[in-house]
VEXGUPA-644223 format. One record per residue (C-alpha): x, y, z; residue in one letter. Coordinates in steps of 0.05 Angstrom, whole numbers, plus 5000, padded with zeros to 4 digits. Layout:
BEGIN
<c1: X c2: Y c3: Z residu: A>
...
//
This chain:
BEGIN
<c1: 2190 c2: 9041 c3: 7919 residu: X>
<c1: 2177 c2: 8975 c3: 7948 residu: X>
<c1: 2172 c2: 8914 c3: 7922 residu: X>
<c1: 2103 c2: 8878 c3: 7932 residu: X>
<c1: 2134 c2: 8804 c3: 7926 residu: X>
<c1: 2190 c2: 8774 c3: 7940 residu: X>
<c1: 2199 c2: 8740 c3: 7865 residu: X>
<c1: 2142 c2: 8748 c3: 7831 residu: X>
<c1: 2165 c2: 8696 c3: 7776 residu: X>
<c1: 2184 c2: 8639 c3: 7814 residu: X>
<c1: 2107 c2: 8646 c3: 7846 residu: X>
<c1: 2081 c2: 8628 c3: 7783 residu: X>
<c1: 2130 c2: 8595 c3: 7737 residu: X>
<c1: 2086 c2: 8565 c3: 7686 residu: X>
<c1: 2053 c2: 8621 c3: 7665 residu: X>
<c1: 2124 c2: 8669 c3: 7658 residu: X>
<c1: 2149 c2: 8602 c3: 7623 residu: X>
<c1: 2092 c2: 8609 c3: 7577 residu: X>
<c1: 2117 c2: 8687 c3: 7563 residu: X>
<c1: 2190 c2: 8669 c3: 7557 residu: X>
<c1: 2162 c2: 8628 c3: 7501 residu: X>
<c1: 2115 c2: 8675 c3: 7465 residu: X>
<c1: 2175 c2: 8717 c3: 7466 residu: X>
<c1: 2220 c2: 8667 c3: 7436 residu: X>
<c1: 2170 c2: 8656 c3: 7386 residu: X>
<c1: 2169 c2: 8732 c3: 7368 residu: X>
<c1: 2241 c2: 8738 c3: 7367 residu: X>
<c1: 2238 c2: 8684 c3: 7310 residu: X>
<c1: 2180 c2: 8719 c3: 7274 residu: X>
<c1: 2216 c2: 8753 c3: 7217 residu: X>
<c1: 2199 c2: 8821 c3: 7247 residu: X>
<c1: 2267 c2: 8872 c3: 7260 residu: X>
<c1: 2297 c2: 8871 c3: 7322 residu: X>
<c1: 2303 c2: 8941 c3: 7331 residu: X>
<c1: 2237 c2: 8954 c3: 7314 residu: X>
<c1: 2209 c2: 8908 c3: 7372 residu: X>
<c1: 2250 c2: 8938 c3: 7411 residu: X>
<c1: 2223 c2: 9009 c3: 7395 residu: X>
<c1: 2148 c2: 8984 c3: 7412 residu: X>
<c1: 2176 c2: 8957 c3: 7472 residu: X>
<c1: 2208 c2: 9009 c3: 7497 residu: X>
<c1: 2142 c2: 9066 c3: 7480 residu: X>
<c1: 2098 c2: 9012 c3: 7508 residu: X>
<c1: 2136 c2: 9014 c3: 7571 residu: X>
<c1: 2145 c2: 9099 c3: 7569 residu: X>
<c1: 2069 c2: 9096 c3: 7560 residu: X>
<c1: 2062 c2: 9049 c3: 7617 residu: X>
<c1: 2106 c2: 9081 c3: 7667 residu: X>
<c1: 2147 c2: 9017 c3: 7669 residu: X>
<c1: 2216 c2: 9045 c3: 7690 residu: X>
<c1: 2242 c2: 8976 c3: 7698 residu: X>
<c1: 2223 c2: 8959 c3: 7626 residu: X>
<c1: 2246 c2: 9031 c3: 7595 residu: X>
<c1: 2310 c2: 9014 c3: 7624 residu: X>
<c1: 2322 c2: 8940 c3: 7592 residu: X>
<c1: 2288 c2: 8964 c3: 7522 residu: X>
<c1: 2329 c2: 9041 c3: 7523 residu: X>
<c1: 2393 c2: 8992 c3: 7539 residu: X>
<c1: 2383 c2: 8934 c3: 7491 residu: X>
<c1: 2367 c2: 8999 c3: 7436 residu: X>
<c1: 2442 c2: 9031 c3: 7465 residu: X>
<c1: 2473 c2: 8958 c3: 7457 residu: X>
<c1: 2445 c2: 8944 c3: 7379 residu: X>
<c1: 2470 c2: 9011 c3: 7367 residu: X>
<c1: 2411 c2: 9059 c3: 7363 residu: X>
<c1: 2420 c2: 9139 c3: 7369 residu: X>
<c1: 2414 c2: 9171 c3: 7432 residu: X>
<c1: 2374 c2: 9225 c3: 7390 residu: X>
<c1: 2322 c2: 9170 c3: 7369 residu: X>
<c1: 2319 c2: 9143 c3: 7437 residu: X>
<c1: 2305 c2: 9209 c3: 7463 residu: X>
<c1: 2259 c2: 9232 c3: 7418 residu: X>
<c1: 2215 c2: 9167 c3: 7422 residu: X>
<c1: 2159 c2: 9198 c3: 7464 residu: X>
<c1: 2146 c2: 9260 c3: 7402 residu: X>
<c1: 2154 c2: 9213 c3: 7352 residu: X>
<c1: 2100 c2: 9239 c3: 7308 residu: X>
<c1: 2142 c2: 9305 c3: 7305 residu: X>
<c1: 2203 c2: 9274 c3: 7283 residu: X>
<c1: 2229 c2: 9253 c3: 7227 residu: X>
<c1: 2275 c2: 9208 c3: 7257 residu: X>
<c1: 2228 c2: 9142 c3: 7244 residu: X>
<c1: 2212 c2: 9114 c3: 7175 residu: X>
<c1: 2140 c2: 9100 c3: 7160 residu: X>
<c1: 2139 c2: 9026 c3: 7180 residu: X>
<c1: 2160 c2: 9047 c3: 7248 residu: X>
<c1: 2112 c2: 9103 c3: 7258 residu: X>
<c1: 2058 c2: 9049 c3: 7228 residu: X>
<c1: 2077 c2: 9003 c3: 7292 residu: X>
<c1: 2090 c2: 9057 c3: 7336 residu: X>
<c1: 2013 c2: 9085 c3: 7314 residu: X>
<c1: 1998 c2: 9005 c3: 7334 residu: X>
<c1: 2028 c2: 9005 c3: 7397 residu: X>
<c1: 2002 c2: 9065 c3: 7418 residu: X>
<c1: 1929 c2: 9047 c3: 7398 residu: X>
<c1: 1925 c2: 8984 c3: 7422 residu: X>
<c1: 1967 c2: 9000 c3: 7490 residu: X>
<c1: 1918 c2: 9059 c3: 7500 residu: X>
<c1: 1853 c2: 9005 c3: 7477 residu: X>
<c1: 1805 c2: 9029 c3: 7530 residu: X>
<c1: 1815 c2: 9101 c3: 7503 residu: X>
<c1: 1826 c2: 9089 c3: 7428 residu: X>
<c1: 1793 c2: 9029 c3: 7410 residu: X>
<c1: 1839 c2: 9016 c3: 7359 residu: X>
<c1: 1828 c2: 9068 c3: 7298 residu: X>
<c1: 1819 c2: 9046 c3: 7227 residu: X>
<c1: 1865 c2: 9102 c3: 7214 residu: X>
<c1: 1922 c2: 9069 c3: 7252 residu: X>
<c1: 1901 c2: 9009 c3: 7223 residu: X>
<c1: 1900 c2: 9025 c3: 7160 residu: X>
<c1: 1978 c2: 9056 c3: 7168 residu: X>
<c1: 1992 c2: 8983 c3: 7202 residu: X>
<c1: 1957 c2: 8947 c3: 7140 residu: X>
<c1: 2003 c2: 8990 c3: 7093 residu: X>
<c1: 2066 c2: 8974 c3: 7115 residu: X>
<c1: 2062 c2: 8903 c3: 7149 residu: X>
<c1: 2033 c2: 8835 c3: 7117 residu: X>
<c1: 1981 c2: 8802 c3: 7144 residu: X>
<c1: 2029 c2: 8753 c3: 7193 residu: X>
<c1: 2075 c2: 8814 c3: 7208 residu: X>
<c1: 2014 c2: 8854 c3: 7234 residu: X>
<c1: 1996 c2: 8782 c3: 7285 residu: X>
<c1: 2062 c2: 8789 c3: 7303 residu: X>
<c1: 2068 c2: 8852 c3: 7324 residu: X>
<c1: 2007 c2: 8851 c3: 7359 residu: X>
<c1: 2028 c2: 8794 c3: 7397 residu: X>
<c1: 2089 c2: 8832 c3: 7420 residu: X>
<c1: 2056 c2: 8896 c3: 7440 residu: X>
<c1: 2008 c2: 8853 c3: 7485 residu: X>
<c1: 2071 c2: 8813 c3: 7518 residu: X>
<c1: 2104 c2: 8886 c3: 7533 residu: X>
<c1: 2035 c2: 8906 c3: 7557 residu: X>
<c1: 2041 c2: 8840 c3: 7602 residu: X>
<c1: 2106 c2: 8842 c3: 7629 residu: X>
<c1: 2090 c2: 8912 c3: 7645 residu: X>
<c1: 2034 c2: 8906 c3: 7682 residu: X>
<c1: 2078 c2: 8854 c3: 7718 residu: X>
<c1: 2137 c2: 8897 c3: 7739 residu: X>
<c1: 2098 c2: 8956 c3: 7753 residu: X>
<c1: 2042 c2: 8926 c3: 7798 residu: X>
<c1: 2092 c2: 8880 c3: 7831 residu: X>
<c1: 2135 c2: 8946 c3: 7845 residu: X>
<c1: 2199 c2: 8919 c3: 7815 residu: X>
<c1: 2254 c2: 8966 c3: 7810 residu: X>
<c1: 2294 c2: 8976 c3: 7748 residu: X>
<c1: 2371 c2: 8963 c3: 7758 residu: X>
<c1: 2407 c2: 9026 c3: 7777 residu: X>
<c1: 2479 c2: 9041 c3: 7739 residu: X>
<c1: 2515 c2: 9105 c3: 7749 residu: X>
<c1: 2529 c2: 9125 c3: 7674 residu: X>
<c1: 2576 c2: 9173 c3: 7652 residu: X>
<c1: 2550 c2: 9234 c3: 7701 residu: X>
<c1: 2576 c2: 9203 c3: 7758 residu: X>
<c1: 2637 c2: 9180 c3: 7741 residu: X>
//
């Protein structure tokens, strides 16, 4: 894969100064950490973003998430691994990440209305569009996700 620019960032700095502070903003917002993190990261699997899967799978790692939840992610509806405010974002993320096809269900609404307040749910939809952003960023822009060896090849 090649990258399309050079530094995509510094060629428009005001608007990915803008971002940086929509994400401050959400990282202030009351919601978890780890569940941002989780709608960041299926966002991203969604999205094909392999630069993104790899910061939001290794921020998960770092906070201490399960492998087992990390993998399972992607069949989260099967598992039992999430608690029902995560599947309610997760329903979110995937509904408003897949908008052209979805339209955004009252069904995963209504699981989103259930578990989140009124601010919450503005939050979180703020942060599933800024993953949706910085996706469509990295992956049209052809940036490539940082490579580590990890255990395997050592």
């Amino acid at each position: 894969m090649t990258p399309r620019l050079e530094n995509h960032y510094a060629a428009a700095p005001a608007a990915v100064q803008a971002m940086r502070g929509l994400e401050a903003a959400l990282a202030k917002c009351g919601l978890e950490h780890g569940l941002l993190e989780l709608v960041k990261l299926r966002a991203s699997q969604i999205n094909g973003c392999a630069f993104c899967i790899h910061m939001h799978a290794t921020a998960l790692r770092k906070a201490g998430e399960s492998e087992m939840r990390l993998y399972m992610l992607d069949g989260w509806r099967e598992s039992p691994l999430y608690s029902a405010r995560e599947r309610a974002a997760l329903a979110w993320t995937e509904a408003l990440t897949r908008l052209a096809d979805t339209h955004a269900p009252d069904a995963d609404y209504e699981l989103l209305r259930a578990e989140f307040s009124e601010a919450e749910q503005v939050n979180l939809t703020f942060a599933i569009g800024a993953i949706n952003v910085w996706n469509r960023l990295q992956v049209g822009f052809r940036v490539p996700h940082p490579t580590d060896p990890g255990p395997a090849s050592a």
